[in-house]
C-alpha positions as CSV (number, residue, x, y, z in Angstrom):
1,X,-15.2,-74.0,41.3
2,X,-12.0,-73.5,40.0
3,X,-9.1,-73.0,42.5
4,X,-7.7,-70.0,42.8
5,X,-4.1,-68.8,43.9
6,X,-5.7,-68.2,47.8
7,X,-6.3,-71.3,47.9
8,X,-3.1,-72.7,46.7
9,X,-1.1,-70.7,48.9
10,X,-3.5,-72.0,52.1
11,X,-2.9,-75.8,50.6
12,X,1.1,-75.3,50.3
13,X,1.2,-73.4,53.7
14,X,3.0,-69.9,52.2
15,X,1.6,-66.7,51.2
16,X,0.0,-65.3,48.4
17,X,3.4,-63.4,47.5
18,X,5.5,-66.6,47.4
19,X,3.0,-68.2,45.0
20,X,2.9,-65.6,42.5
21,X,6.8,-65.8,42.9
22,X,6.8,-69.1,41.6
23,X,4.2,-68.8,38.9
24,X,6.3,-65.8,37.9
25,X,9.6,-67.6,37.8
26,X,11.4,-65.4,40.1
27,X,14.5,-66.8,41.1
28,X,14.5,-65.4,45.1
29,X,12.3,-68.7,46.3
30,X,14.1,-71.1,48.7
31,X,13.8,-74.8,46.6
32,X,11.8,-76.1,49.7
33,X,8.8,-73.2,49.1
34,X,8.8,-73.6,45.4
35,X,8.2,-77.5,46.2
36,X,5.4,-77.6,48.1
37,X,3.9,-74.6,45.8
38,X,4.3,-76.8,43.0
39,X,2.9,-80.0,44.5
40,X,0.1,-77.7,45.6
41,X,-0.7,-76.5,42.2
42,X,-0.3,-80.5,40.6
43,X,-2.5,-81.8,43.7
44,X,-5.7,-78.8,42.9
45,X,-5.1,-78.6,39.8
46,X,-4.7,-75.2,39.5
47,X,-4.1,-73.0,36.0
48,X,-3.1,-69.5,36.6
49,X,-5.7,-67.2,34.8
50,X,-3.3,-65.7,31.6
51,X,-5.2,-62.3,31.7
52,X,-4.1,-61.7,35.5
53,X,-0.5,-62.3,35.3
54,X,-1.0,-60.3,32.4
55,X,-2.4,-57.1,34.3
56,X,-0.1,-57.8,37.0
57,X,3.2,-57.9,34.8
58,X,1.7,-55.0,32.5
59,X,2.9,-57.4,29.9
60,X,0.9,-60.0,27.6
61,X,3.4,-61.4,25.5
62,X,0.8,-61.2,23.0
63,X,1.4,-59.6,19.1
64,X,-1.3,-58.7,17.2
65,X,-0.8,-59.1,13.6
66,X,-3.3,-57.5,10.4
67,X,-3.4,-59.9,7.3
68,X,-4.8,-59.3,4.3
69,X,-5.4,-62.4,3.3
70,X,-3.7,-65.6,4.3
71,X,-4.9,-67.7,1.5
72,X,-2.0,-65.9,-0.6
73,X,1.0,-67.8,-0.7
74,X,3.0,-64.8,0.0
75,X,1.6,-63.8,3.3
76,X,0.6,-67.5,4.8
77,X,4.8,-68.3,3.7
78,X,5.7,-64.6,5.6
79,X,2.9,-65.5,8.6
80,X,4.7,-68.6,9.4
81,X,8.1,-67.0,9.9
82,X,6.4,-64.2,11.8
83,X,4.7,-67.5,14.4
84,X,8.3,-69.1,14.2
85,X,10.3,-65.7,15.4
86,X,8.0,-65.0,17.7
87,X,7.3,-68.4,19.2
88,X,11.0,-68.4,19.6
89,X,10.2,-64.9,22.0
90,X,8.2,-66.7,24.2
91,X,5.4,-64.4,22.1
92,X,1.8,-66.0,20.7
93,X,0.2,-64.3,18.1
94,X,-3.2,-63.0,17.4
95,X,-3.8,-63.4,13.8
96,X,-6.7,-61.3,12.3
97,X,-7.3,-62.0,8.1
98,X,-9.6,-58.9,7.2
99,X,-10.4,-60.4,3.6
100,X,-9.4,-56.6,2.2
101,X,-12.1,-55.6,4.8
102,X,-11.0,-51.7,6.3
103,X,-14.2,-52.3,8.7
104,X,-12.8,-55.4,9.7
105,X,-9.3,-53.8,10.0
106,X,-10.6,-51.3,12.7
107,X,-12.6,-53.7,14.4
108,X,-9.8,-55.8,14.9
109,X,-7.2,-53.2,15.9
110,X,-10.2,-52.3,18.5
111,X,-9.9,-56.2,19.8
112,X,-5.9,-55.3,20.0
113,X,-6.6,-53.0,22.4
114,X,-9.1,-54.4,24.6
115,X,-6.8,-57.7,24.3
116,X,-3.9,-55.8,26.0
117,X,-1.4,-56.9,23.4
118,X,2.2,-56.2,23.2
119,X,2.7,-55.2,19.3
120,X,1.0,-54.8,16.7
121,X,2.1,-55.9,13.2
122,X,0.1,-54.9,10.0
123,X,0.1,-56.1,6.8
124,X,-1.9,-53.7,4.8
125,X,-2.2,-50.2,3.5
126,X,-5.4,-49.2,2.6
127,X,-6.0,-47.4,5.7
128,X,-8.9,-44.8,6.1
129,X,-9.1,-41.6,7.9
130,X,-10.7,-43.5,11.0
131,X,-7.8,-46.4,10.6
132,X,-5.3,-43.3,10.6
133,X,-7.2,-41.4,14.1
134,X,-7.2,-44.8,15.8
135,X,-3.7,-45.8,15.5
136,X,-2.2,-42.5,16.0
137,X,-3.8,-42.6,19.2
138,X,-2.7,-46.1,20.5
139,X,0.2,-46.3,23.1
140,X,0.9,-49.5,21.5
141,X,4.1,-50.6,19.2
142,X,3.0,-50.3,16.0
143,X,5.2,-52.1,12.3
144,X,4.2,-52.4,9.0
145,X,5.7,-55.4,7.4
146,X,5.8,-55.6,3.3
147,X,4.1,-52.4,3.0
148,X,5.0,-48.4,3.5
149,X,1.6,-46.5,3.9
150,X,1.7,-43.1,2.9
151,X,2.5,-40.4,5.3
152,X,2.8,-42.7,8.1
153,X,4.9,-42.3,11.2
154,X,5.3,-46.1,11.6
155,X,8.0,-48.2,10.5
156,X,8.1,-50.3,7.8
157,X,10.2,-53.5,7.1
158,X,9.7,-53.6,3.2
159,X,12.2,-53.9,-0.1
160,X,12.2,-51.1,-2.8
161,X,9.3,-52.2,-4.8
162,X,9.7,-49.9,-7.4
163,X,13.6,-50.8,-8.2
164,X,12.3,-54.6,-8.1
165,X,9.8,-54.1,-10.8
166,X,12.4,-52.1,-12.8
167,X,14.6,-55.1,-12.5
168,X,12.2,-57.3,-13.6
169,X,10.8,-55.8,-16.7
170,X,14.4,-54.9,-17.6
171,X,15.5,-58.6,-17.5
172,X,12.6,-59.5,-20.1
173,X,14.3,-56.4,-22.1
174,X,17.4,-57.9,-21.9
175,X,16.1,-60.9,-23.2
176,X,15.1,-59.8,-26.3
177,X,11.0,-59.2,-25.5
178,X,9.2,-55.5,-26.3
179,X,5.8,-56.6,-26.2
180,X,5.6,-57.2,-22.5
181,X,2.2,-57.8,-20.7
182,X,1.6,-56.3,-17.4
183,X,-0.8,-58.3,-14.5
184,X,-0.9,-55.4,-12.0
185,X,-2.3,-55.4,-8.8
186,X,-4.6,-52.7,-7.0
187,X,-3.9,-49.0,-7.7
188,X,-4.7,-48.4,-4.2
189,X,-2.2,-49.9,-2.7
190,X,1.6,-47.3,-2.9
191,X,3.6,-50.4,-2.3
192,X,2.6,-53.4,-4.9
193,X,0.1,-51.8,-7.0
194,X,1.7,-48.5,-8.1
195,X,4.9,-48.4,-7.0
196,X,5.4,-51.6,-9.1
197,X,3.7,-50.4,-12.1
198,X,5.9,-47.6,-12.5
199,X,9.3,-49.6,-12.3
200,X,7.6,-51.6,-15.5
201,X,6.8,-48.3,-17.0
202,X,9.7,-46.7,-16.2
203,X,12.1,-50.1,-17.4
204,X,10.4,-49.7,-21.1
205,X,10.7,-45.8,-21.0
206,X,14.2,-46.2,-20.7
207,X,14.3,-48.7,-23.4
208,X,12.2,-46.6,-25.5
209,X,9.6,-49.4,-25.6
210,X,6.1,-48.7,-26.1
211,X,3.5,-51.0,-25.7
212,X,-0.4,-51.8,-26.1
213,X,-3.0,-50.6,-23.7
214,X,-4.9,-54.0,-24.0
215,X,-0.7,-55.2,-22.3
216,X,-1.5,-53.9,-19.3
217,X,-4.0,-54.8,-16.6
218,X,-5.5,-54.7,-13.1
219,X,-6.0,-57.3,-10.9
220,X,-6.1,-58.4,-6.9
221,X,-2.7,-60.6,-6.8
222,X,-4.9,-63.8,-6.6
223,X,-4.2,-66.7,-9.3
224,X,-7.8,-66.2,-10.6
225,X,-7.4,-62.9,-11.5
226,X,-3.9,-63.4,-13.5
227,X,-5.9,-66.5,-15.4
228,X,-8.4,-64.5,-16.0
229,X,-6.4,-60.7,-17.1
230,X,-4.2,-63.0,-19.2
231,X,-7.2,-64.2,-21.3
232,X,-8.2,-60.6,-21.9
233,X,-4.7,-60.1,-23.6
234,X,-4.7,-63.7,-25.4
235,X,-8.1,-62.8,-27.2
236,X,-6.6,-59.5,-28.4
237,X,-4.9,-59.5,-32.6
238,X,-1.7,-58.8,-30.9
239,X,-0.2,-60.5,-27.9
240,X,3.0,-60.5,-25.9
241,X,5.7,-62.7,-25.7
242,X,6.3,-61.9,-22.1
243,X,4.2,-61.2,-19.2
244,X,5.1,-59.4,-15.8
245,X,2.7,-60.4,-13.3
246,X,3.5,-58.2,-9.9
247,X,2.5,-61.6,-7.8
248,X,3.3,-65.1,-8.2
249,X,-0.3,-66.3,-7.8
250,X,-0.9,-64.2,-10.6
251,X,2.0,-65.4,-13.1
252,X,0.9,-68.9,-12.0
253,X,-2.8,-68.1,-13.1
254,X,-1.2,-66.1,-16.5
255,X,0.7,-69.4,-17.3
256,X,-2.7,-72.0,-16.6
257,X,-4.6,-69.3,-19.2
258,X,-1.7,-69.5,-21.7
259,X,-1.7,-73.6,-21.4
260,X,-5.2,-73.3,-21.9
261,X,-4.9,-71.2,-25.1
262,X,-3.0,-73.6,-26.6
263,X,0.5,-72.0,-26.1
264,X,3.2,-72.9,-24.0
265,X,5.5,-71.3,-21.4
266,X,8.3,-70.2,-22.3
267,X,7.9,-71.1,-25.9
268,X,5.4,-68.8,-26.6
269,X,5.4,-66.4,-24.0
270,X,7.8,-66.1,-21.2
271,X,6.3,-65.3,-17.6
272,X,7.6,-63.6,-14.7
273,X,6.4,-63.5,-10.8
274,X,7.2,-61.0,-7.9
275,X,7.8,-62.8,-4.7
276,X,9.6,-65.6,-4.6
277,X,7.3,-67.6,-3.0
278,X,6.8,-71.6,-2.5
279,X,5.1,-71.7,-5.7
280,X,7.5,-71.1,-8.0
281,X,9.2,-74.3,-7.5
282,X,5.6,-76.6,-7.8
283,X,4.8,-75.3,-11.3
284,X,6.1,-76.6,-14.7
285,X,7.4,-75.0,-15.5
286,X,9.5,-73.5,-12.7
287,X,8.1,-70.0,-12.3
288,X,11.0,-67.3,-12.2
289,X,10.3,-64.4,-9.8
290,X,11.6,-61.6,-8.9
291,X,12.1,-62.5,-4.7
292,X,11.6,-60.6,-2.1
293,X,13.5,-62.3,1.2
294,X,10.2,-63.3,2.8
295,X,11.7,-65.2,5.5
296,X,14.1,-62.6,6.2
297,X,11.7,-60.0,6.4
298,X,9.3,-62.1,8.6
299,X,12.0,-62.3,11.2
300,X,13.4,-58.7,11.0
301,X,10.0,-57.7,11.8
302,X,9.2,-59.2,14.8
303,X,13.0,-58.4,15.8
304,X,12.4,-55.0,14.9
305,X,9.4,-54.9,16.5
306,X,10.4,-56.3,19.6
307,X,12.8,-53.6,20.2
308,X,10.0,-51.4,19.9
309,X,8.6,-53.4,22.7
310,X,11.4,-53.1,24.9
311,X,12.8,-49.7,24.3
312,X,16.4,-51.3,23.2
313,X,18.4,-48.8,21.7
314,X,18.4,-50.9,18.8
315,X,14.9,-50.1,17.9
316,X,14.7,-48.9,14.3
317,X,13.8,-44.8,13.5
318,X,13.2,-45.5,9.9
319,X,12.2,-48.0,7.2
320,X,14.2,-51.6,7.0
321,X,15.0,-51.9,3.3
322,X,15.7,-55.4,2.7
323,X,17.5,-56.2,-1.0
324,X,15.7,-58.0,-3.7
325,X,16.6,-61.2,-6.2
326,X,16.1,-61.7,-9.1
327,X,15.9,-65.7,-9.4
328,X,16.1,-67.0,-12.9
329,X,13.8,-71.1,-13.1
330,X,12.5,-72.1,-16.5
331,X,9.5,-70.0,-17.2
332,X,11.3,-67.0,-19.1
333,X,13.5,-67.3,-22.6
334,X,15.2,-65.1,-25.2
335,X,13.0,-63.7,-27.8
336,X,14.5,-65.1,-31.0
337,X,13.9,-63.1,-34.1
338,X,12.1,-66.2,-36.0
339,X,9.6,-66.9,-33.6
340,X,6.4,-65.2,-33.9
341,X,3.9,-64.9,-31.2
């Protein structure tokens, strides 16, 4: 069997007391104890069991953390920062990928619970009634990184969307385009589906742009679905000269249909992403985007969240709202009056 700290303390000759002590770091152990503990523990071989300290110190120094789906290269670039910041905490994270899976959200905010953690970090915003009981209920720190549910008491670390996709569209505008394709995301979602459909909206209201139904379409942010949204407006008699796609797995796929079709980027049609992710330096060409500080916002919300944790009086009563950039690469041109899409 394995040892346990009893017999530890009857190997090294002290208590019970003055081996937790030592397992716990305390700092009121004479140096002569905290030896023979220690060559006690090498000599038995002894592991302390994480789930006891754990109860004992009320504290797990565990984060849970809701993804919707790491295979995006937004969220695994934002996931890594979260490990990094929290690693650097002396925290561990429990990752759960729900695959846009609400039953799988609530099972795995029940495994939160039972698991004792810390925090709890959530990535996502279709949340159902159940969802909405469940985690009003929990007397566990709650953030919402990336997202802003609606008519949540939470806080969210997040960027105005809305202005970001207004910036966007308007920076096509400015360069000359008015048919301007739209890959959109999910309607459900407040933050990245509708909030950034009405900044492009709104950007060509302004301009007194109108443009073709058959310009604007709904996908799930994957690079798939912007290949495949972008055909849909390539087969139509009119096409644009510049899309918005609200992901950059999207404008990658838009730009891989467009090659495909036989036209080129930004020849023929200029593309623009929403993220500012990793890939917009591996294409060709080099994808602008309109960024969102991932790394930055990976780190202020484990920060943030952390001061939940504690109680510091630095923890946050309302939403962080982190600026946006637009980055200018190679993918986007002026619209020239000779050119004809």
């Amino acid at each position: 069997m394995a040892p346990k700290i009893k017999d530890v303390a009857k190997h090294a000759g002290v208590s019970v007391t003055t081996v937790s002590r030592v397992l716990n770091g305390e700092k009121y152990v004479k140096d002569d104890l905290r030896a023979r503990v220690q060559r006690a523990i090498d000599e038995l071989g002894y592991s302390p069991s994480h789930i006891a300290r754990s109860l004992v110190r009320q504290k797990t120094n565990l984060i849970g953390v809701i993804v919707p789906d790491v295979t995006s290269s937004f969220y695994s670039t934002i996931l890594s920062t979260i490990e990094k910041t929290a690693s650097l905490n002396d925290y561990n994270l429990l990752v759960c990928n729900i695959i846009e899976d609400i039953d799988k959200e609530l099972k795995y905010l029940q495994v939160f619970q039972q698991m004792r953690v810390d925090g709890i970090i959530i990535m996502h915003e279709k949340i159902n009634d159940d969802i909405r009981e469940f985690i009003g209920k929990l007397d566990i720190p709650i953030i919402f990184s990336s997202v802003k549910p609606v008519e949540q008491r939470f806080v969210s670390v997040i960027i105005d969307d809305y202005a970001a996709a207004y910036d966007a569209t308007r920076h096509l505008i400015d360069l000359g385009h008015t048919r301007i394709g739209f890959l959109g995301g999910d309607m459900r979602d407040i933050t990245s589906g509708q909030n950034r459909y009405i900044g492009y909206s709104h950007a060509l209201a302004d301009r007194g742009i109108k443009t073709e139904e058959t310009f604007i379409q709904f996908g799930d942010y994957k690079t798939q679905s912007g290949y495949d949204l972008m055909k849909v407006m390539l087969d139509q008699e009119t096409i644009p000269t510049a899309i918005f796609a609200v992901s950059d797995d999207m404008a990658v796929g838009a730009m891989n249909c467009i090659h495909d079709h036989g036209f080129k980027v930004p020849q023929d049609i200029s593309v623009i992403g929403f993220d500012g992710s990793q890939l917009t330096e591996q294409v060709r060409p080099r994808l602008s985007s309109m960024e969102q500080p991932i790394l930055e916002m990976g780190k202020v919300t484990v920060d943030k969240l952390l001061d939940l944790i504690t109680g510091s009086e630095n923890s946050p009563k309302k939403d962080v709202i982190l600026q946006h950039r637009l980055v200018v690469r190679d993918s986007c041109r002026t619209y020239p009056d000779d050119i004809k899409a």
